[in-house]
C-alpha positions in Angstrom: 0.0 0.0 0.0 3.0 2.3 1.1 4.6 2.1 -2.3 1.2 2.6 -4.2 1.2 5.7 -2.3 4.2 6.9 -3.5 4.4 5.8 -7.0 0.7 5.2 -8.2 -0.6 7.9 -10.7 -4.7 7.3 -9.6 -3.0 9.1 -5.9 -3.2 12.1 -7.8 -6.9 12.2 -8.3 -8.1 12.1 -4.8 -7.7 14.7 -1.7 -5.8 13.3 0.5 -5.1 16.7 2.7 -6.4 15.4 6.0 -4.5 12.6 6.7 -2.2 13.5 9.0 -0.6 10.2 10.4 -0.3 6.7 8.5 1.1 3.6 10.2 2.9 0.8 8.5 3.5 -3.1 9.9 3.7 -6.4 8.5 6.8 -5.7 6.2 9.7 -3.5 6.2 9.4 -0.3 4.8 12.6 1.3 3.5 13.8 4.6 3.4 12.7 5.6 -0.3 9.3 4.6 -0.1 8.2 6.3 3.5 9.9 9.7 2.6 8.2 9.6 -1.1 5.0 9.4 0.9 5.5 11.8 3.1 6.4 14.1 0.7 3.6 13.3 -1.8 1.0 13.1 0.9 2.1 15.7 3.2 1.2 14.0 6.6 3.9 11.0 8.8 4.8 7.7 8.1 5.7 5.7 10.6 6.3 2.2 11.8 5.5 -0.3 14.2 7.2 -4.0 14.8 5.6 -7.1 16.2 4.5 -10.8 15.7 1.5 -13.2 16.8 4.0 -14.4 19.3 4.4 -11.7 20.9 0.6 -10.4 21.0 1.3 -8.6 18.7 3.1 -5.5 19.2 6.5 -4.6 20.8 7.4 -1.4 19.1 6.4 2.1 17.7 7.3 5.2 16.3 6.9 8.4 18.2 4.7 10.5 16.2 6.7 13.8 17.2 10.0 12.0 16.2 9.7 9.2 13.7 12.6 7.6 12.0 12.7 6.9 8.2 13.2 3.1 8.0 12.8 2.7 11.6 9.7 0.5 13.3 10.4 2.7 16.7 11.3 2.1 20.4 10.8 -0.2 22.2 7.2 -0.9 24.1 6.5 0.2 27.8 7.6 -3.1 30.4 9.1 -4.7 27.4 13.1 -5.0 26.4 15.2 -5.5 23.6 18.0 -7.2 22.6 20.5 -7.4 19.7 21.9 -10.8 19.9 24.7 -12.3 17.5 22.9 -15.7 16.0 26.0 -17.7 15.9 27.5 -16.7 19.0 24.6 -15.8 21.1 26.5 -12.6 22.8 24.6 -9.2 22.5 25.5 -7.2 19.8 26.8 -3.0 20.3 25.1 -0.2 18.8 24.5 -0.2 14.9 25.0 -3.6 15.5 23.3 -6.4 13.3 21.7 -9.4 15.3 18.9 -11.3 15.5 16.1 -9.3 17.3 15.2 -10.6 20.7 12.2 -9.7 22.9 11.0 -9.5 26.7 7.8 -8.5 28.2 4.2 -9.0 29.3 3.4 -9.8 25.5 5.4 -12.6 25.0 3.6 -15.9 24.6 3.5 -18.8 26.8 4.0 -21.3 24.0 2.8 -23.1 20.8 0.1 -25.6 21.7 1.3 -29.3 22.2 4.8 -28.1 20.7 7.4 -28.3 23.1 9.8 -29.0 20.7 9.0 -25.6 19.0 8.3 -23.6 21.9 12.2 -24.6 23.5 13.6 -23.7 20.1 11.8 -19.8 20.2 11.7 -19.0 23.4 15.2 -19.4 25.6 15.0 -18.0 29.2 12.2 -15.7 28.6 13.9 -14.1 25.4 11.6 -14.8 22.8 13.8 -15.3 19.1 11.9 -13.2 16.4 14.0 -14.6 13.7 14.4 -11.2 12.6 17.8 -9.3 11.1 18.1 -5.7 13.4 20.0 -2.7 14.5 19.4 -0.6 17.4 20.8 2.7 17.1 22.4 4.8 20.1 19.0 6.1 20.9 17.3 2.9 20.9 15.4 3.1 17.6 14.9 -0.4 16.0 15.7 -1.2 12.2 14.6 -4.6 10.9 16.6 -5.3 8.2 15.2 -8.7 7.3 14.4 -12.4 8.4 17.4 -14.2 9.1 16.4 -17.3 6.7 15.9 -14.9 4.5 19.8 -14.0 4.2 21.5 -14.2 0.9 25.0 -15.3 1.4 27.0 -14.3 -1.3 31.0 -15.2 -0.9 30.3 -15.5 2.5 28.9 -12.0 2.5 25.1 -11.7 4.0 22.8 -9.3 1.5 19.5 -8.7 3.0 17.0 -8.6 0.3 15.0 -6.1 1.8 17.9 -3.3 1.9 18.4 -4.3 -2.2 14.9 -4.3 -2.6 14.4 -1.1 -1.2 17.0 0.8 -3.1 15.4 -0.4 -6.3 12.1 1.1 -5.3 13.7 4.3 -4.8 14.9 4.1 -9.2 12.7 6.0 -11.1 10.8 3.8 -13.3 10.3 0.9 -10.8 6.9 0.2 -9.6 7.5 -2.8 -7.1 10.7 -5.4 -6.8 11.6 -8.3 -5.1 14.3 -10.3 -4.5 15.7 -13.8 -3.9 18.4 -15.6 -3.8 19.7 -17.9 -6.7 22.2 -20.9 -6.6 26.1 -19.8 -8.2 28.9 -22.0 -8.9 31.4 -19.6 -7.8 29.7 -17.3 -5.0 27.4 -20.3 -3.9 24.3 -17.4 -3.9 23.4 -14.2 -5.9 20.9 -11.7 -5.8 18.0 -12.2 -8.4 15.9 -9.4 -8.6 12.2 -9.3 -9.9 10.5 -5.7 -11.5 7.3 -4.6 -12.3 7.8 -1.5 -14.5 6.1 1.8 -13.9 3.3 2.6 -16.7 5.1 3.9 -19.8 8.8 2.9 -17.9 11.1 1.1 -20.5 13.7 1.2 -18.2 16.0 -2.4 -18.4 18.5 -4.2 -16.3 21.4 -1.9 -17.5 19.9 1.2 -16.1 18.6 -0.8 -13.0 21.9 -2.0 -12.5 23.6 1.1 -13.1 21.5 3.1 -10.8 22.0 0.6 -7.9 26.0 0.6 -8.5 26.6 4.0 -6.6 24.2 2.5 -3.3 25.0 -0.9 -3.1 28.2 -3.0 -2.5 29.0 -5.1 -5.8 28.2 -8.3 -4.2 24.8 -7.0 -2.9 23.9 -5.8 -7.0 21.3 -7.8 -8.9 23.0 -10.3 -11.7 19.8 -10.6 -12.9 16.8 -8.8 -13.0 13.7 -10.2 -14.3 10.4 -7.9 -15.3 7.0 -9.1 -14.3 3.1 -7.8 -14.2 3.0 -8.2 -10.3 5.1 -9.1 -7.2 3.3 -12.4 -5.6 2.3 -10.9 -1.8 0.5 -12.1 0.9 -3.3 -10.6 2.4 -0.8 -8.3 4.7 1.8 -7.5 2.0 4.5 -9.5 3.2 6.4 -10.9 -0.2 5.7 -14.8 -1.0 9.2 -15.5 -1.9 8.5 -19.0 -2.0 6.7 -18.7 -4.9 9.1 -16.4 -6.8 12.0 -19.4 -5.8 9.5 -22.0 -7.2 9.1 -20.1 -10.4 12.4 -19.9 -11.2 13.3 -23.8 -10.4 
């Protein structure tokens, strides 16, 4: 919804002058797309971050003081953690981790799955499985899922940070992207398009409009155009189906 907002030309035909606040969830929203709406729309965007598991919110933008990118700070009796997924030790500021939460919210358990429940939940900390940053002030940035990571050389690219970078091209109505088998790097970025109306814009000019805000190993080495991006009833991006496309 956030990126028909900012890009969709039937926006233009409707007075939108008294919104003053809209809240985004369910997905990360990058950068590009939350400062094109505010600045089409003339009113906030800002973020909040949660799960079922955890009932369902844990953070939340401050209205006076949102963050671009940001989901917030963290919820009243709850605390978070930035925790290193391979060596379990809590991560500094800036510091990229697995997202862990503690509070009120957090749920008891799955029903009749111990096994589960054990594997999420480790002395009260409940493991969102989520890639994030908290900044010096405490503001959270969810960068993506963890099994989400492309590892690229032994490089992690989070398809959400390439993702949002191409939605900030001109031309480019909605991307996704995935991961694809390489011989030599053992992953690469694939990205999927859907083109603006009247955009002829092709993988050289996507490509070379990503090369001045991406690492070269987080770049697209292939970018393939389509009608729509597959997405779940609360936007989230059905990878799964893009991967079982391309095998």
């Amino acid at each position: 919804m956030a990126i028909a907002l900012a890009k969709h030309p039937l926006v233009d035909q409707f007075d939108l002058a008294s919104l003053r606040v809209i809240m985004s969830a369910a997905a990360p929203l990058g950068v590009e797309i939350s400062a094109e709406v505010e600045k089409r729309l003339g009113c906030k965007v800002i973020q909040g971050y949660g799960m079922t598991e955890l009932s369902p919110i844990t953070h939340v933008a401050p209205v006076g003081d949102p963050r671009h990118g940001s989901v917030g700070v963290t919820a009243p009796n709850t605390v978070t953690r930035i925790v290193n997924p391979e060596t379990l030790t809590d991560c500094g500021p800036d510091e990229e981790g697995e997202v862990w939460i503690k509070g009120p919210q957090v749920m008891i358990g799955y029903l009749n799955r111990p096994e589960a429940t054990a594997a999420m939940i480790q002395d009260g900390w409940l493991r969102t499985g989520d890639l994030g940053v908290l900044d010096a002030d405490g503001y959270l940035f969810i960068r993506d899922r963890l099994k989400e990571l492309i590892k690229v050389k032994g490089f992690q690219v989070a398809p959400a940070e390439v993702e949002g970078q191409l939605l900030g091209l001109a031309g480019v109505a909605d991307a996704a992207v995935i991961g694809v088998p390489d011989d030599e790097a053992g992953e690469r970025p694939l990205a999927f398009v859907v083109r603006q109306a009247g955009s002829t814009i092709d993988t050289a000019e996507i490509v070379a409009g990503l090369k001045p805000l991406l690492a070269s190993y987080k770049l697209p080495t292939q970018v393939i155009f389509v009608e729509a991006i597959p997405k779940s009833a609360s936007g989230k991006i059905l990878r799964r189906v893009l991967r079982d496309a391309v095998a």
